[in-house]
N, C-alpha and C positions, 0 to 999 in steps of 0.2 A: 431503656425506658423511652417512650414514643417521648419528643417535645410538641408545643403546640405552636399552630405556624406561626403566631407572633411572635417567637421565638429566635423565628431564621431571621439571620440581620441583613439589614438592606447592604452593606459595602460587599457581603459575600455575595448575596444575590448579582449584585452588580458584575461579580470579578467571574461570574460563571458564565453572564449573558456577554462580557465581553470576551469569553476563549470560547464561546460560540461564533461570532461576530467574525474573530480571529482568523479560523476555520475558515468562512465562506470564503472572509478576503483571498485565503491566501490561493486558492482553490478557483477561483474566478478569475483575479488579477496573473495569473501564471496561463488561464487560458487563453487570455487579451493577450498577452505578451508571446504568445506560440501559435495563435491560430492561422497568422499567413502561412509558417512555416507547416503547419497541421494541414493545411489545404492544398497546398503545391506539391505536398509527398501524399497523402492519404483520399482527401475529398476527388483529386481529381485522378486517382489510378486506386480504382477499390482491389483490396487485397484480404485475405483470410485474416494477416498479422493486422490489418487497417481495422478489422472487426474486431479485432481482439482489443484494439486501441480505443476504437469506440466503447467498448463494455467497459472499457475501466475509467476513461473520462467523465463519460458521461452516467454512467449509474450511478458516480459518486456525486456528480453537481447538484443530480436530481434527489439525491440522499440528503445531502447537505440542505437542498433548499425545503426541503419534507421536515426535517428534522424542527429546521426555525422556525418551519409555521406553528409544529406542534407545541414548541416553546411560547410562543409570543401571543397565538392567536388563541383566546379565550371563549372562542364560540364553536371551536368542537367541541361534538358530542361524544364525547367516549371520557372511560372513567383514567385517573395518572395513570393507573395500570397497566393499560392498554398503550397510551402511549409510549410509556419508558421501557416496556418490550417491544413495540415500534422499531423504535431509537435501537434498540441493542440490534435488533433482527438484521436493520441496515449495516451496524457499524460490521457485524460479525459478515455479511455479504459481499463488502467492500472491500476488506481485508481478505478474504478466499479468493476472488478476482485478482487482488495484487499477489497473493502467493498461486495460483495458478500460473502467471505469468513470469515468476520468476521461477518456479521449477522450470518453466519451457526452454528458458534462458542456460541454466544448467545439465538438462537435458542435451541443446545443441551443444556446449561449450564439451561434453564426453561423447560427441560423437553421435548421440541419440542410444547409447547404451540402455537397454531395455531392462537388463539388470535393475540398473541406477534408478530408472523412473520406478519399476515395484518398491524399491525398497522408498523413495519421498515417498511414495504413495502412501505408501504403508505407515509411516511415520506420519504423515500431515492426518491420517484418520483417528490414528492414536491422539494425538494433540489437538484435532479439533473435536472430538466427543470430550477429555479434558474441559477445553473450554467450554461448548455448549453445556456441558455441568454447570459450570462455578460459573456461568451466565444465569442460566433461568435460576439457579437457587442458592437465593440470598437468605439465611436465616441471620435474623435481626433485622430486617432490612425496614425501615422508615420512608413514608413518602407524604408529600406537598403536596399540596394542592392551595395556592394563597387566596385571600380575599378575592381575587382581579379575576380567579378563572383559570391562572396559567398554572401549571403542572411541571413543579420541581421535583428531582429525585434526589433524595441525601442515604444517604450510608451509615452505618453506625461501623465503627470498626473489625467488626466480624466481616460485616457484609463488604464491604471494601476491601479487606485481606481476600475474600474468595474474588473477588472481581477482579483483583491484581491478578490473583492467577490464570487468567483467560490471557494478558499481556504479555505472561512470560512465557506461557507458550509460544508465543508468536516470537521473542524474541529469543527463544529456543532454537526455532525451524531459520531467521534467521537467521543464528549464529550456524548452524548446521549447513546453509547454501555458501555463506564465506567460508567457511572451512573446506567445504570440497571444490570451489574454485580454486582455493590457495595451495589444496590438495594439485590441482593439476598445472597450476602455475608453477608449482616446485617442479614436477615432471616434468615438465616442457619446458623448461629455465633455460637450456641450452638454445635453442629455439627461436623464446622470447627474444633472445638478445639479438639472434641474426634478424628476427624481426624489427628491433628497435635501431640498428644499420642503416635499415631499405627507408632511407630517408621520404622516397619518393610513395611509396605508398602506404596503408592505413590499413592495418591488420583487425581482422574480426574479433580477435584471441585478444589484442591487447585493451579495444574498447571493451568489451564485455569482462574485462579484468579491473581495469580504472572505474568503469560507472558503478561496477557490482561494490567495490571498495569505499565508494564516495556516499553511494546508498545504504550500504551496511555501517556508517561510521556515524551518518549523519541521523537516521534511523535507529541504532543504540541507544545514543545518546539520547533522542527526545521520548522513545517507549520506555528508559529507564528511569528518567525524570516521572513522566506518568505514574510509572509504576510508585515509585517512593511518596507521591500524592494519595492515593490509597492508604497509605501508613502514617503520612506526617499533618495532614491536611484537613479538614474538618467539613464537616456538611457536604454542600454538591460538590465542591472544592475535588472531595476525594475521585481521585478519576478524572477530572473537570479538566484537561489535558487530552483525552480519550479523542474527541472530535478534530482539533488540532492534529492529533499523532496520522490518525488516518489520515487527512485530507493531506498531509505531510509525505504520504508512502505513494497514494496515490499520483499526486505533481511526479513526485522524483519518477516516478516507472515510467509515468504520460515522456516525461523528460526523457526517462534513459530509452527509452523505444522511438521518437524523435531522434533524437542524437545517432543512431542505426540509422534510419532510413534517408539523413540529410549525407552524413558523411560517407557511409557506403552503396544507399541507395536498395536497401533493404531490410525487411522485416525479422522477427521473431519466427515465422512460421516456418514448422521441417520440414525438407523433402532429402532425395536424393542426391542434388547438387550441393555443388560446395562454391561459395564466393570464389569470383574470380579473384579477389585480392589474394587471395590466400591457397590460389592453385599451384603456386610455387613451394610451398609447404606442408608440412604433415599436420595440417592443424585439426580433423579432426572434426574442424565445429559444421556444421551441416545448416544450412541455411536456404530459405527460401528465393529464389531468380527469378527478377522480374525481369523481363522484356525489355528493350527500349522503345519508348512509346515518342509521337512528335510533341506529348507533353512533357516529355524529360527536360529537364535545366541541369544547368551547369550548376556545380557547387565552386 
């Protein structure tokens, strides 16, 4: 049964606008805090992988700050509808870009086995039609529009059960890139260890083993909280975690694609070469060489 909007209570309204709020911070303030380091590896040696970097930082800032306006600013014209598939169109955008980029991740780490990539492929089409379902079609589904103008979306618990399952897709495919990392971390165990020996140098295999680890743990954890808002949680509430989870996926990737190009001085992007760190070994991961340019630094 619809409520009527004097209904929605102001602490909930409050507790939604601040895990929006949440969202920008964390997503801005992580860009402050990396952008020397973002400009001395990327702005000033443009790369394929540096483009790739750009699409995932920056469509989300622009996502995020799109998002608040449509939240807060009461003098668009367009009806909630319009905006709160807006908002999904983005979030679902942003998320494809971070899973784009971590298939590429897995891809290098087998080698660029072409196998490997039909079958994500194939798998991320299955689970993103899934989602883009249980996104556009909410039955039950209730919306705000308050005295002031602004355009809340609330859920009734139907419609929030299918919205969770757009999330657990994602943390499906997910669980399915840790697993085939850990898949080849077992295989190459032997390996790994003579890599973790060579004190003196920084193995491609083992960053892309640790970041992928730290992102899937830290990543679980907060899509799975999400997800259980959908189910426990009431009004915008339900889901109200959603903007945070993304702008959350995004940092870590912005991060774990940094952390490549500081320590080893290289990108996500494949070719035929293979890091020189790892010319000593059968590692397999195939990665993009840059040049040395008279803008290189020392790490």
């Amino acid at each position: 049964m619809s409520e009527s909007v004097q209904d929605l209570p102001n602490p909930l309204r409050l507790q939604c606008d601040l895990w929006h709020m949440v969202a920008i911070t964390i997503l801005y303030w992580d860009h402050v805090l990396t952008f020397k380091t973002e400009y001395k590896c990327l702005w000033k040696r443009p790369s394929t992988s540096g483009y790739l970097f750009f699409l995932n930082r920056y469509f989300n800032a622009l996502a995020v700050l799109l998002s608040m306006i449509s939240l807060f600013d009461a003098d668009l014209h367009l009806s909630c509808r319009r905006l709160s598939q807006f908002r999904e169109a983005l979030l679902i955008t942003t998320q494809l870009i971070v899973v784009a980029i971590l298939t590429l991740r897995i891809y290098a780490l087998y080698g660029c086995s072409k196998r490997l990539l039909y079958f994500m492929l194939s798998f991320t089409a299955v689970l993103l039609g899934v989602a883009i379902f249980c996104t556009c079609y909410y039955p039950g589904k209730v919306e705000y529009e308050t005295p002031s103008g602004r355009c809340i979306t609330q859920y009734d618990f139907k419609a929030a059960s299918r919205k969770a399952i757009a999330w657990q897709m994602l943390l499906i495919y997910d669980t399915l890139l840790f697993g085939l990392a850990l898949h080849n971390a077992f295989k190459t165990r032997q390996e790994l260890r003579t890599l973790r020996n060579l004190k003196y140098k920084t193995s491609l295999k083992v960053i892309l083993l640790r970041d992928g680890a730290l992102y899937f743990c830290a990543m679980a954890l907060v899509n799975l909280v999400n997800i259980l808002t959908c189910y426990t949680l009431e009004g915008c509430m339900r889901g109200g975690l959603a903007p945070v989870t993304s702008s959350l996926s995004v940092t870590m990737v912005s991060r774990m694609m940094l952390n490549l190009h500081v320590v080893v001085d290289t990108g996500i992007y494949l070719s035929q070469y293979t890091s020189q760190l790892d010319e000593q070994q059968d590692t397999r991961i195939v990665f993009y060489e840059r040049r040395p340019t008279r803008d290189s630094f020392d790490i």
